[in-house]
N, CA and C atoms as a LAMMPS dump frame, in Angstrom:
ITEM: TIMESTEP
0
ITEM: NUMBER OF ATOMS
594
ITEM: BOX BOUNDS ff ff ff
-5.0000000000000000e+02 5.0000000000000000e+02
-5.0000000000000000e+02 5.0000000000000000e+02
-5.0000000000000000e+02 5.0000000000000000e+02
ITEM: ATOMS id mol type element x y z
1 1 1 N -18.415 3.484 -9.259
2 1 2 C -17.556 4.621 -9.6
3 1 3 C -16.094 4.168 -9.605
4 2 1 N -15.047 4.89 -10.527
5 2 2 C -13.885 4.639 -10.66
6 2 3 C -13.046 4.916 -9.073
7 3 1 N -12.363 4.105 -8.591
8 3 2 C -11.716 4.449 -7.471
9 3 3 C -11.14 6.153 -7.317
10 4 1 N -10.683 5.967 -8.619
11 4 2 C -10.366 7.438 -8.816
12 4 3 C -10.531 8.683 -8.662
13 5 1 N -11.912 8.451 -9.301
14 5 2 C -13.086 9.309 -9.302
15 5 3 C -13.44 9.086 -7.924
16 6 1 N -13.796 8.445 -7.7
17 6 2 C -14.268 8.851 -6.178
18 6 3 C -13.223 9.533 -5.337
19 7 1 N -11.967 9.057 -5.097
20 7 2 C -11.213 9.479 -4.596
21 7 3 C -10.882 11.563 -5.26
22 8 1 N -11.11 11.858 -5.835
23 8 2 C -10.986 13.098 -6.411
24 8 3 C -12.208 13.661 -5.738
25 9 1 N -13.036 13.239 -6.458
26 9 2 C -14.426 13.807 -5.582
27 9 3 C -14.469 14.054 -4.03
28 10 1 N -13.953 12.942 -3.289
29 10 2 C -14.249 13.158 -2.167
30 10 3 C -12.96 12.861 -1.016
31 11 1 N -11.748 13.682 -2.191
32 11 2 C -10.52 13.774 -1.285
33 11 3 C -10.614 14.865 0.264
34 12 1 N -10.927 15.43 0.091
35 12 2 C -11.199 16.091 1.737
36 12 3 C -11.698 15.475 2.499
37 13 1 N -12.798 14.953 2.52
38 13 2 C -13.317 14.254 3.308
39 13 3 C -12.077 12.776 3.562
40 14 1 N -11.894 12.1 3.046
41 14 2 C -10.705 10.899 3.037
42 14 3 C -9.366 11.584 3.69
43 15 1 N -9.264 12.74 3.497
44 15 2 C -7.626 13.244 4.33
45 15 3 C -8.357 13.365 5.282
46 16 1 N -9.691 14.257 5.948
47 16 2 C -9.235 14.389 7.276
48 16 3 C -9.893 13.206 7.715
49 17 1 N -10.372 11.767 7.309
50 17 2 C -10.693 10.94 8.353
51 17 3 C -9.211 10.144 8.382
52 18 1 N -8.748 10.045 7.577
53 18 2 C -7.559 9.091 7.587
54 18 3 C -5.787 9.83 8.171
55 19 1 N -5.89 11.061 8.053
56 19 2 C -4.607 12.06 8.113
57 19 3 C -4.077 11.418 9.769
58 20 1 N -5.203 11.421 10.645
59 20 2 C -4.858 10.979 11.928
60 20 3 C -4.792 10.27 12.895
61 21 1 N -4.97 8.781 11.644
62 21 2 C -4.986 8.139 12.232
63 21 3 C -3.555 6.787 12.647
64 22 1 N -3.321 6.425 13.215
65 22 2 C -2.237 5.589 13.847
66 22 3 C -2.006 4.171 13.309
67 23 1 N -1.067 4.345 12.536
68 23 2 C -0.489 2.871 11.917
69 23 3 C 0.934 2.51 12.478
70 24 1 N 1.219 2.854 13.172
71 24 2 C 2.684 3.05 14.334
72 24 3 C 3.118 1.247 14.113
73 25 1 N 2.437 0.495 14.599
74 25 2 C 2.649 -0.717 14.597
75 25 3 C 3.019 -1.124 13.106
76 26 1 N 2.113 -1.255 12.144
77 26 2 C 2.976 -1.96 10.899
78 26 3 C 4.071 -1.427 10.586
79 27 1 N 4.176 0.301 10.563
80 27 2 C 5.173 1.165 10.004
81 27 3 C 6.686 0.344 11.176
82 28 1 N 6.63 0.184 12.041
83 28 2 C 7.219 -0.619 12.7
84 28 3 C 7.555 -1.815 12.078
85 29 1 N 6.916 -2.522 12.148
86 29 2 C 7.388 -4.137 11.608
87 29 3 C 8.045 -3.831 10.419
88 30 1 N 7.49 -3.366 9.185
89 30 2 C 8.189 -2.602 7.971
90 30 3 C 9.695 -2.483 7.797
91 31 1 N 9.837 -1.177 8.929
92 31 2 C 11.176 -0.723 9.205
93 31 3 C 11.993 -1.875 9.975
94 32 1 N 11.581 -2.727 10.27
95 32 2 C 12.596 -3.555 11.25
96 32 3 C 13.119 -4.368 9.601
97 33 1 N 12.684 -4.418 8.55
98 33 2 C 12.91 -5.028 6.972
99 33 3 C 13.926 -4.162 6.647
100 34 1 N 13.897 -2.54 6.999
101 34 2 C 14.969 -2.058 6.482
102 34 3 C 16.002 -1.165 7.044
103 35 1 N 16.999 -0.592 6.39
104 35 2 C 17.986 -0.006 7.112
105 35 3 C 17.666 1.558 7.25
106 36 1 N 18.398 2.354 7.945
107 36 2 C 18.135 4.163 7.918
108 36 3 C 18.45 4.069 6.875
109 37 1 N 17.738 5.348 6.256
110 37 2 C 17.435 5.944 4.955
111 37 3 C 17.709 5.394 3.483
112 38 1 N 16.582 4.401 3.882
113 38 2 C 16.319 3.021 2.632
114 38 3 C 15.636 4.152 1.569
115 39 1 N 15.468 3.565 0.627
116 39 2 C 14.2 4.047 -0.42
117 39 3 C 13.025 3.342 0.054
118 40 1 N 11.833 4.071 0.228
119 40 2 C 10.885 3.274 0.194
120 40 3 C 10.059 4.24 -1.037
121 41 1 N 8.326 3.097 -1.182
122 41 2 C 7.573 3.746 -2.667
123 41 3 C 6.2 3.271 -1.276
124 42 1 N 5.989 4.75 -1.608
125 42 2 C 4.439 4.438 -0.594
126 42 3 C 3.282 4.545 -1.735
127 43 1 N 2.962 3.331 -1.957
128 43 2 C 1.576 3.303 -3.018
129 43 3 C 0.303 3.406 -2.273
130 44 1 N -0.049 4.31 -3.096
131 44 2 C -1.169 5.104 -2.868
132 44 3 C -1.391 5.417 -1.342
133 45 1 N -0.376 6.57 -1.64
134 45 2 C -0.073 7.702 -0.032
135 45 3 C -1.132 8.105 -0.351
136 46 1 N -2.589 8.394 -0.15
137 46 2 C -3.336 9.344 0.348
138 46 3 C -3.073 10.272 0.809
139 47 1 N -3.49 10.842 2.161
140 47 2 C -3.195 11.924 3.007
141 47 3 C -1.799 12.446 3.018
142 48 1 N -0.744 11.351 2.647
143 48 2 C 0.457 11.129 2.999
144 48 3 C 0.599 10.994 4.622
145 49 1 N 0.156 10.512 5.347
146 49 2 C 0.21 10.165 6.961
147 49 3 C 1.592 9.812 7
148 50 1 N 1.655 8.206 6.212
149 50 2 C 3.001 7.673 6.445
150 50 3 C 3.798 8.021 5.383
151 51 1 N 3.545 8.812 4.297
152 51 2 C 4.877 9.145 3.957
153 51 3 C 5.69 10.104 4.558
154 52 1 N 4.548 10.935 5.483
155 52 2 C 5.612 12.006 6.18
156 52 3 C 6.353 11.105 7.476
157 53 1 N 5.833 10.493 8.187
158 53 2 C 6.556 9.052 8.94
159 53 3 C 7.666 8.915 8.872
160 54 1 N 7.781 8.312 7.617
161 54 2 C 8.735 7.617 6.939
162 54 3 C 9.856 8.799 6.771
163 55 1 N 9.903 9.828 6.493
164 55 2 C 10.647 11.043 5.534
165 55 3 C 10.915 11.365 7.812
166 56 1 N 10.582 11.844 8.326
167 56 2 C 10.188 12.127 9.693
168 56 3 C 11.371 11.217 10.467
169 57 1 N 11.464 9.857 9.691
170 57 2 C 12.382 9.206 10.335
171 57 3 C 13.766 9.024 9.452
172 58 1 N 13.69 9.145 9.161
173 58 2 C 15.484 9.444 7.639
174 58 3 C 15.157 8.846 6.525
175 59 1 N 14.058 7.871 6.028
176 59 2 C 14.364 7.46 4.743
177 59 3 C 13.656 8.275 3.473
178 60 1 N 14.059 7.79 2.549
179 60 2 C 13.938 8.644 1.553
180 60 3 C 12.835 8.064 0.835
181 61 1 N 11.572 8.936 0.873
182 61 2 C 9.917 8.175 0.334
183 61 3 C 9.754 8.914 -0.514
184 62 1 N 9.185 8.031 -1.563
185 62 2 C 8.569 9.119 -2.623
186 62 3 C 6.993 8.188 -2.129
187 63 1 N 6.107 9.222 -2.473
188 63 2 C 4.741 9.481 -2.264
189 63 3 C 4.433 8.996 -3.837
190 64 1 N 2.891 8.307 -3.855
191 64 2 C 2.429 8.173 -5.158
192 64 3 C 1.215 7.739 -4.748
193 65 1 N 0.002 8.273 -5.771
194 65 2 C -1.198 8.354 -5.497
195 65 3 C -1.94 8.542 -7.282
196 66 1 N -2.526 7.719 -7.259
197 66 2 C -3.375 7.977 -8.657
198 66 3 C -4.757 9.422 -9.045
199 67 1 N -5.189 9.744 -7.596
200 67 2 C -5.702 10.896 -7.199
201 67 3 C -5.337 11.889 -7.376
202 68 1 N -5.613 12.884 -8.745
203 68 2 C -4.707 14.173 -8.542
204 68 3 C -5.094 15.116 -7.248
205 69 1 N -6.394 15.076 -6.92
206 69 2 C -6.995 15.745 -5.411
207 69 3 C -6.064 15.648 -4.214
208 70 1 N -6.082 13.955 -3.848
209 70 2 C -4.949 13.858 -3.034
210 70 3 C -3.846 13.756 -3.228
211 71 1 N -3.139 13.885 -4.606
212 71 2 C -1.622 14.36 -4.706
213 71 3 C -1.84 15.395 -4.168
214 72 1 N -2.455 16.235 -4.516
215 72 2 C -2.321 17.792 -3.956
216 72 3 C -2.759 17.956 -2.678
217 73 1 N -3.514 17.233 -2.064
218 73 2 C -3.567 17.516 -0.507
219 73 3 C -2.119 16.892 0.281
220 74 1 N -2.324 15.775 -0.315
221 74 2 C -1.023 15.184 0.599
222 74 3 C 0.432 15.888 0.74
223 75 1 N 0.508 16.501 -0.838
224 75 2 C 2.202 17.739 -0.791
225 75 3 C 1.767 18.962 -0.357
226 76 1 N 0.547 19.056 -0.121
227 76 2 C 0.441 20.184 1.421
228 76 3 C 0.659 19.813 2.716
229 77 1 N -0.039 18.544 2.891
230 77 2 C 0.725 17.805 3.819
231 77 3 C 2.297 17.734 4.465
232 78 1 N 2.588 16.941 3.64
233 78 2 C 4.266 16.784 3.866
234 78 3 C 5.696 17.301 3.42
235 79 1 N 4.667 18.231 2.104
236 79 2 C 5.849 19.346 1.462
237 79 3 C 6.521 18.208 0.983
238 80 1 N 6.436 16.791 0.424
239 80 2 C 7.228 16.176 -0.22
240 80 3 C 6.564 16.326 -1.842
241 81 1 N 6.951 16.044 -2.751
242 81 2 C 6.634 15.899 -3.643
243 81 3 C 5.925 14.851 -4.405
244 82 1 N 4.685 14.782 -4.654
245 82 2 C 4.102 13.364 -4.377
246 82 3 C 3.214 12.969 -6.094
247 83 1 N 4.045 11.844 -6.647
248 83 2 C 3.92 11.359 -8.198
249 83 3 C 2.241 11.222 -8.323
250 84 1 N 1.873 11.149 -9.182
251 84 2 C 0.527 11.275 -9.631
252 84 3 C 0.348 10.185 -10.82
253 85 1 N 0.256 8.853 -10.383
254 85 2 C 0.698 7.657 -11.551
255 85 3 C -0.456 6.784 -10.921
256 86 1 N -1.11 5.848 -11.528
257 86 2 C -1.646 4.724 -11.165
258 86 3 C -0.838 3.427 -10.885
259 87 1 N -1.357 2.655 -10.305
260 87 2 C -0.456 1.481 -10.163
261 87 3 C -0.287 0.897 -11.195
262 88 1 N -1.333 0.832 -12.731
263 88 2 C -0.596 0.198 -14.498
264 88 3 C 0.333 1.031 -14.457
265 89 1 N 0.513 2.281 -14.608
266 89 2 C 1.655 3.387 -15.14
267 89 3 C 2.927 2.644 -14.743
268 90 1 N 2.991 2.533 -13.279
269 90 2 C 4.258 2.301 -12.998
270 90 3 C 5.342 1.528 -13.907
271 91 1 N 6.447 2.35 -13.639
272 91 2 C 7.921 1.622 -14.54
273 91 3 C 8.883 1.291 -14.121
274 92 1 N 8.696 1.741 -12.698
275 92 2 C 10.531 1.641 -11.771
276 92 3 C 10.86 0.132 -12.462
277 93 1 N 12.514 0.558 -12.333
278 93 2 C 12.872 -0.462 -12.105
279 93 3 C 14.225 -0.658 -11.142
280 94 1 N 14.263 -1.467 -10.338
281 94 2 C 15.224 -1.785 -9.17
282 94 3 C 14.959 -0.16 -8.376
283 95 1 N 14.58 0.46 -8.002
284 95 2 C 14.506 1.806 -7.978
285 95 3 C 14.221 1.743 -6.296
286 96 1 N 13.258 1.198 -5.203
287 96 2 C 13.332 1.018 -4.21
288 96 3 C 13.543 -0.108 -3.091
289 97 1 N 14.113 -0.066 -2.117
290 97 2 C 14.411 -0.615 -0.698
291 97 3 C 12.942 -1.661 -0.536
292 98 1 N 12.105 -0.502 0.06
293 98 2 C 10.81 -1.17 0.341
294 98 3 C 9.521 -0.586 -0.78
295 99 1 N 8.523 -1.414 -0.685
296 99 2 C 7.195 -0.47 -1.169
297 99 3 C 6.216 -1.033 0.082
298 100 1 N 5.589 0.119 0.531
299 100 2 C 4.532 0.293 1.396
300 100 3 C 3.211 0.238 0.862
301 101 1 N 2.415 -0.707 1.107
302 101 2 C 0.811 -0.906 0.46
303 101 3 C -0.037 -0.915 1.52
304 102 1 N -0.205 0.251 2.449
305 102 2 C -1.419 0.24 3.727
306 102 3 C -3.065 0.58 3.174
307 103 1 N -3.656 -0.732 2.835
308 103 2 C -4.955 -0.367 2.533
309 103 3 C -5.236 0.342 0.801
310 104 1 N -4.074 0.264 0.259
311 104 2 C -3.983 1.155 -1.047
312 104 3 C -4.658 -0.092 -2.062
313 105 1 N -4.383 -1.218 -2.217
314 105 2 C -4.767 -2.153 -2.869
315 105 3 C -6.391 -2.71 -2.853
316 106 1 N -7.226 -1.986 -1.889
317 106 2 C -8.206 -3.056 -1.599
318 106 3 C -9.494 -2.777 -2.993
319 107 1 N -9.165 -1.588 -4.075
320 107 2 C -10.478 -1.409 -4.701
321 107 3 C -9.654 -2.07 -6.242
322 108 1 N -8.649 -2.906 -5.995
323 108 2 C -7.951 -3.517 -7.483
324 108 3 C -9.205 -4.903 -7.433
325 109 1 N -9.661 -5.628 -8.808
326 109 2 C -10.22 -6.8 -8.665
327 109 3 C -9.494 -7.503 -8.506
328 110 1 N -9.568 -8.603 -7.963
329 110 2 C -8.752 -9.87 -7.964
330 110 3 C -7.675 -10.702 -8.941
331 111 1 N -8.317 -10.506 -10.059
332 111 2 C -7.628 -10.916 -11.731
333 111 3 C -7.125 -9.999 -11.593
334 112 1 N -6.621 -8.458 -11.077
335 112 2 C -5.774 -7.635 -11.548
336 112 3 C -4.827 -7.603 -11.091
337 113 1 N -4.164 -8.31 -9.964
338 113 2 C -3.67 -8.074 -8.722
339 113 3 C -2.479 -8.682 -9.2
340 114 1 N -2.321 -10.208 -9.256
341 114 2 C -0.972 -10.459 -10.014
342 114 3 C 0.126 -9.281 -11.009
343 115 1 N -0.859 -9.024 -12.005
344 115 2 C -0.252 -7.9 -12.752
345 115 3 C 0.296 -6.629 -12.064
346 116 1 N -0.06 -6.077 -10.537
347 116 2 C 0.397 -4.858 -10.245
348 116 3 C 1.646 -6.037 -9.083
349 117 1 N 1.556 -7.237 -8.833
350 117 2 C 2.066 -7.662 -8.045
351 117 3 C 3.637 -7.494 -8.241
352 118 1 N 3.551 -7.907 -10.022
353 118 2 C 4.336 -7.739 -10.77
354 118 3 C 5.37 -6.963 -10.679
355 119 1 N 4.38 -5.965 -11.249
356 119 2 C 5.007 -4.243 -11.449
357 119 3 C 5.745 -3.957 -9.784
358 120 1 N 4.876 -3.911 -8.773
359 120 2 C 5.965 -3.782 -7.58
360 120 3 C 6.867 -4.52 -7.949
361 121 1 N 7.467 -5.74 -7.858
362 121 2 C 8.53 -6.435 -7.614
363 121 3 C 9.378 -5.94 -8.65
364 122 1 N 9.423 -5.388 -9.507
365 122 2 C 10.221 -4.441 -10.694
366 122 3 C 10.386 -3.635 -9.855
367 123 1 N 9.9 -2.863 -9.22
368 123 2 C 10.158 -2.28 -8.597
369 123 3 C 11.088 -1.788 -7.204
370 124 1 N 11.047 -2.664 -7.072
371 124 2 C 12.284 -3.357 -6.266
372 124 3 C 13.574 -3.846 -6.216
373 125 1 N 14.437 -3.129 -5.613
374 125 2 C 15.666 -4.11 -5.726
375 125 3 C 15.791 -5.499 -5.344
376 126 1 N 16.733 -6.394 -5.664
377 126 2 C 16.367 -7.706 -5.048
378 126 3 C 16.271 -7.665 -3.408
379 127 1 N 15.923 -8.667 -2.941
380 127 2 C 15.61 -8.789 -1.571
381 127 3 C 14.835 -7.603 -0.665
382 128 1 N 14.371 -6.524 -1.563
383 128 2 C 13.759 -5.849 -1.384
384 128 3 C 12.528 -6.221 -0.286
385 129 1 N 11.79 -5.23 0.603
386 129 2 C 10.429 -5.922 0.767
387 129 3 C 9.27 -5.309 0.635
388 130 1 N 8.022 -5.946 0.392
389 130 2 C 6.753 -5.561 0.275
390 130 3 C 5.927 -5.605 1.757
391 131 1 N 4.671 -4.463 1.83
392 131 2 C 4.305 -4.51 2.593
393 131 3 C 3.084 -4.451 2.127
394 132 1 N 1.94 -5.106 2.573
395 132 2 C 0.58 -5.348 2.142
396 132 3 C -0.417 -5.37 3.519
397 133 1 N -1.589 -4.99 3.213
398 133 2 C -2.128 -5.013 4.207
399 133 3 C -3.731 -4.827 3.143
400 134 1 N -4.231 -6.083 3.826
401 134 2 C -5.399 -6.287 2.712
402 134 3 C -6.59 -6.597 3.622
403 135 1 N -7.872 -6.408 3.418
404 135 2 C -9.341 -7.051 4.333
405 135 3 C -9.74 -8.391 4.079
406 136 1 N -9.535 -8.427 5.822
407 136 2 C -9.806 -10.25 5.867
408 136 3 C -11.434 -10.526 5.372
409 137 1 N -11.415 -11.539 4.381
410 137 2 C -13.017 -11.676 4.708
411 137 3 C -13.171 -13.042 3.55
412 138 1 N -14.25 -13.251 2.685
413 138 2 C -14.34 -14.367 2.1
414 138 3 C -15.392 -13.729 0.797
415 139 1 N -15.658 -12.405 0.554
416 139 2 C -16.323 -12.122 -0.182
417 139 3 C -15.699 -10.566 -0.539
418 140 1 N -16.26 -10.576 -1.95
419 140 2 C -15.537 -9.001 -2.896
420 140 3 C -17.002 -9.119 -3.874
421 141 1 N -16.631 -7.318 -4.233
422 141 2 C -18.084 -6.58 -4.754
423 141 3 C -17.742 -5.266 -4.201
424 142 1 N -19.286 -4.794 -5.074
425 142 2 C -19.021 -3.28 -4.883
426 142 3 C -19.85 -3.266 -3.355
427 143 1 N -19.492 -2.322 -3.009
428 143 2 C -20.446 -1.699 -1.716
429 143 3 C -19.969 -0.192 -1.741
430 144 1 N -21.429 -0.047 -2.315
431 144 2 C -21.527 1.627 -2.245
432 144 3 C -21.285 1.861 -3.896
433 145 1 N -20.839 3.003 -3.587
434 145 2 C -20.264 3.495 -4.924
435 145 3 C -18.177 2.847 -5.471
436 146 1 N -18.266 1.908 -4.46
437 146 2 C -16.876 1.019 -4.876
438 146 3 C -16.51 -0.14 -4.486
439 147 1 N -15.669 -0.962 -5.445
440 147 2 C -15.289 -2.198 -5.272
441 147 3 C -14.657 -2.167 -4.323
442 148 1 N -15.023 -3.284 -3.969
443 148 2 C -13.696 -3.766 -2.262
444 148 3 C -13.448 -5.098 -2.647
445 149 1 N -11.819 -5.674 -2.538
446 149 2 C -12.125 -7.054 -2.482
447 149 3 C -11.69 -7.868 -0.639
448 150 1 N -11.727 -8.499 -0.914
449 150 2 C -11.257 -9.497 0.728
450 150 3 C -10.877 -10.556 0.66
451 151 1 N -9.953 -11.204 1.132
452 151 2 C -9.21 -12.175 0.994
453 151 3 C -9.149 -13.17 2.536
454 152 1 N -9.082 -14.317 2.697
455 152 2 C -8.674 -15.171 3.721
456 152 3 C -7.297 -14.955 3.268
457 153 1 N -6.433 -15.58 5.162
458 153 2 C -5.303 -15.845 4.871
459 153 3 C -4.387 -16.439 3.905
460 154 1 N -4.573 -17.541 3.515
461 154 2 C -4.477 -18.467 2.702
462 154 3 C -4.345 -17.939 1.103
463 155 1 N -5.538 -17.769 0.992
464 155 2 C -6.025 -16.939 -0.656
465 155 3 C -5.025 -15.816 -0.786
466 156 1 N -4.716 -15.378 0.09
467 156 2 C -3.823 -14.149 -0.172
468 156 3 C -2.553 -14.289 -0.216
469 157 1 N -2.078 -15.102 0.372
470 157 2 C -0.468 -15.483 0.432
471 157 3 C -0.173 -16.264 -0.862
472 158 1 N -1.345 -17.423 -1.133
473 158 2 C -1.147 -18.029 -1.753
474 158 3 C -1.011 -17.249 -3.245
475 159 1 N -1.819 -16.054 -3.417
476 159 2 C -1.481 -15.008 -4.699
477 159 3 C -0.51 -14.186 -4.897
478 160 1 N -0.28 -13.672 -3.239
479 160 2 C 1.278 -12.723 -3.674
480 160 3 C 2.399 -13.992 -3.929
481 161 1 N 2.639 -15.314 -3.849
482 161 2 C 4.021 -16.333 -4.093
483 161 3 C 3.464 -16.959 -5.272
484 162 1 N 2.158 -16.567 -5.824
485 162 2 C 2.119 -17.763 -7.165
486 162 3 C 3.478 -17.525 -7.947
487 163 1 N 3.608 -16.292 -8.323
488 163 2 C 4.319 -16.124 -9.743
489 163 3 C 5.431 -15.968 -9.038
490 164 1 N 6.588 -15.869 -8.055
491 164 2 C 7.1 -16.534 -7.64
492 164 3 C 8.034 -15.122 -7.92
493 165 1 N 7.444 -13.949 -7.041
494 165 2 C 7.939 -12.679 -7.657
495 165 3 C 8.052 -12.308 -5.721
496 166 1 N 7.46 -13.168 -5.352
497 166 2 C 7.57 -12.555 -3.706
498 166 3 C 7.575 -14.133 -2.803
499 167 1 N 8.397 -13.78 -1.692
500 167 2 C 7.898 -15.04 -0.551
501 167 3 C 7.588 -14.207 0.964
502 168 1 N 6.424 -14.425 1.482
503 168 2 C 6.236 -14.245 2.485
504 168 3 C 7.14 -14.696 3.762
505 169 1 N 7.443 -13.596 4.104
506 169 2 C 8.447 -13.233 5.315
507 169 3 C 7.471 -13.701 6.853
508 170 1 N 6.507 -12.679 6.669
509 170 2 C 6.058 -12.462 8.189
510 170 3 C 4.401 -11.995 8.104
511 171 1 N 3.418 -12.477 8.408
512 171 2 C 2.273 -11.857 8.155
513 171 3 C 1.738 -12.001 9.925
514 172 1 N 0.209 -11.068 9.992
515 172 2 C -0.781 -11.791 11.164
516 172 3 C -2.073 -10.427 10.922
517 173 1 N -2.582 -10.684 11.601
518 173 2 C -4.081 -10.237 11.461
519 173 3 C -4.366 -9.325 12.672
520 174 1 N -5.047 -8.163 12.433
521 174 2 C -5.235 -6.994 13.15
522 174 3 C -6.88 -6.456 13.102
523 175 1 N -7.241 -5.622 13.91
524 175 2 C -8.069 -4.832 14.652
525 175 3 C -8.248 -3.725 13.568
526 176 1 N -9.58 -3.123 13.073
527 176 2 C -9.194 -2.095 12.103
528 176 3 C -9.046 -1.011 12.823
529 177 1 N -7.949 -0.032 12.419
530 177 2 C -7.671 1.293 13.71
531 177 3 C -9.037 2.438 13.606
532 178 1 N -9.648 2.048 12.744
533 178 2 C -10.762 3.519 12.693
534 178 3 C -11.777 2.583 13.987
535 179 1 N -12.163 4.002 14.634
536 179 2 C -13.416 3.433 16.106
537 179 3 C -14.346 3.094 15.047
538 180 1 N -14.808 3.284 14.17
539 180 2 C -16.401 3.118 13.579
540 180 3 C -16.292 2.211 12.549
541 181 1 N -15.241 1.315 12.497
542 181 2 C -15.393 -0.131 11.986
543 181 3 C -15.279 -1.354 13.284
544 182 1 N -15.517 -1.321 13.774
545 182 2 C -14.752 -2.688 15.385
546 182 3 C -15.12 -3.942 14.34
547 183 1 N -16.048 -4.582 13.585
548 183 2 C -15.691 -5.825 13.162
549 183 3 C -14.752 -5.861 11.599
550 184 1 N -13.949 -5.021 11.476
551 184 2 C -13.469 -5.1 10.097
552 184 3 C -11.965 -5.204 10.735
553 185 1 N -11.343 -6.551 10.131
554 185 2 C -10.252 -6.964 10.508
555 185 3 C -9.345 -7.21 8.982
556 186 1 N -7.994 -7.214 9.086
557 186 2 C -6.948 -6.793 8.047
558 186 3 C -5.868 -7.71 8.065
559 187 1 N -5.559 -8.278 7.037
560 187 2 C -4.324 -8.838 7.316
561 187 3 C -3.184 -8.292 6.555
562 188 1 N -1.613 -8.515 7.02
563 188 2 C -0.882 -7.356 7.114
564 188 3 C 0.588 -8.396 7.053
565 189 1 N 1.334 -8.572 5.445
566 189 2 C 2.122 -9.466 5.231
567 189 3 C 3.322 -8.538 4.986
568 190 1 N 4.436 -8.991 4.899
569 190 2 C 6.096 -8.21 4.852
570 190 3 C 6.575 -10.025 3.953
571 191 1 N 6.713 -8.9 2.775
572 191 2 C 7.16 -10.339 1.553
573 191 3 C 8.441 -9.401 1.105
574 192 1 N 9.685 -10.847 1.046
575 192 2 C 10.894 -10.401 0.241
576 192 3 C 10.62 -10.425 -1.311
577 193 1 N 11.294 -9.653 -1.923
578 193 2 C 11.42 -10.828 -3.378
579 193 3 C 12.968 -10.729 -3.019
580 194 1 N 13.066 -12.021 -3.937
581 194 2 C 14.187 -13.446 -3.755
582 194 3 C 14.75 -12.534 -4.702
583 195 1 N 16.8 -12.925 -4.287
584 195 2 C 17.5 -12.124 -5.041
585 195 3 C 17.556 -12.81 -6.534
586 196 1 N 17.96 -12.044 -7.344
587 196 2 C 18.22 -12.793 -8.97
588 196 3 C 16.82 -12.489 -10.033
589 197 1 N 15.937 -11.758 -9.027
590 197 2 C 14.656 -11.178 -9.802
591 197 3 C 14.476 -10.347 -10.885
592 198 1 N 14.21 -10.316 -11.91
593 198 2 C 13.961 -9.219 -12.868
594 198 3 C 13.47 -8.338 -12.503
């Protein structure tokens, strides 16, 4: 099934397992990248958890979600106003501080990933930073009714600096916060792009 589609279908269920749960720590490391009331672009806010966070603490987030279901749950959520674009759509350009990627990336294939890698870093002002947070593992496929991919350390760094649109700042590897995964572990990078970027 299309990420999409699923996500429409079974947006209620996805806000309330995810609405409460605790990402305190990356949203942390993140913000230590930027100043009070940066721009940030939270791709694919779901629930909007952390875009209300973010807005909660002074900066100025726009919400974006390819889900029209959870656009509309999430701006019940946070009363922010929250874009309804896929990650191809996107056009910013120089337009935010940071972009936030918690878990939003993991149902893109692998060959696609450069291309939205892209589009963020347009997205960005220079020295801007990215935040990624992707599943550690050594194998991708569908499971279930959707693609997941997984990446080793290595494989993954080594794809967000190919095209030479990001350099890894700061990464390390985490615990998944939901109780009913304990062996599903994440890794969780804070990449600049280098000033003089298109």
């Amino acid at each position: 099934m299309d990420p999409i589609d699923y996500y429409n279908k079974y947006a209620a269920n996805v806000f309330e397992e995810s609405v409460g749960l605790d990402t305190g720590e990356p949203i942390r490391e993140f913000l230590s990248f930027l100043d009070e009331g940066d721009t940030i672009l939270d791709l694919g806010c779901g629930s909007g958890r952390d875009s209300l966070s973010f807005y909660e603490q002074g900066y100025d987030v726009t919400p974006l979600d390819g889900a029209e279901e959870m656009c509309r749950l999430a701006q019940i959520h946070t009363g922010l106003d929250v874009l309804q674009m896929t990650y191809e759509e996107m056009e910013f350009d120089g337009a935010f501080d940071g972009v936030w990627a918690y878990n939003s990336l993991i149902h893109i294939p692998k060959p696609e990933l450069p291309g939205i890698f892209k589009r963020v870093a347009k997205a960005l002002e220079e020295d801007g930073i990215f935040f990624l947070s992707m599943r550690l593992g050594d194998s991708d496929g569908f499971r279930g009714e959707r693609y997941f991919n997984a990446f080793s350390e290595r494989e993954l760094r080594s794809l967000l600096e190919q095209d030479g649109y990001f350099k890894v700042e700061k990464e390390w590897v985490s615990n998944d916060i939901r109780a009913n995964h304990p062996n599903t572990k994440w890794i969780h990078i804070l990449a600049r792009k280098p000033g003089g970027q298109a």
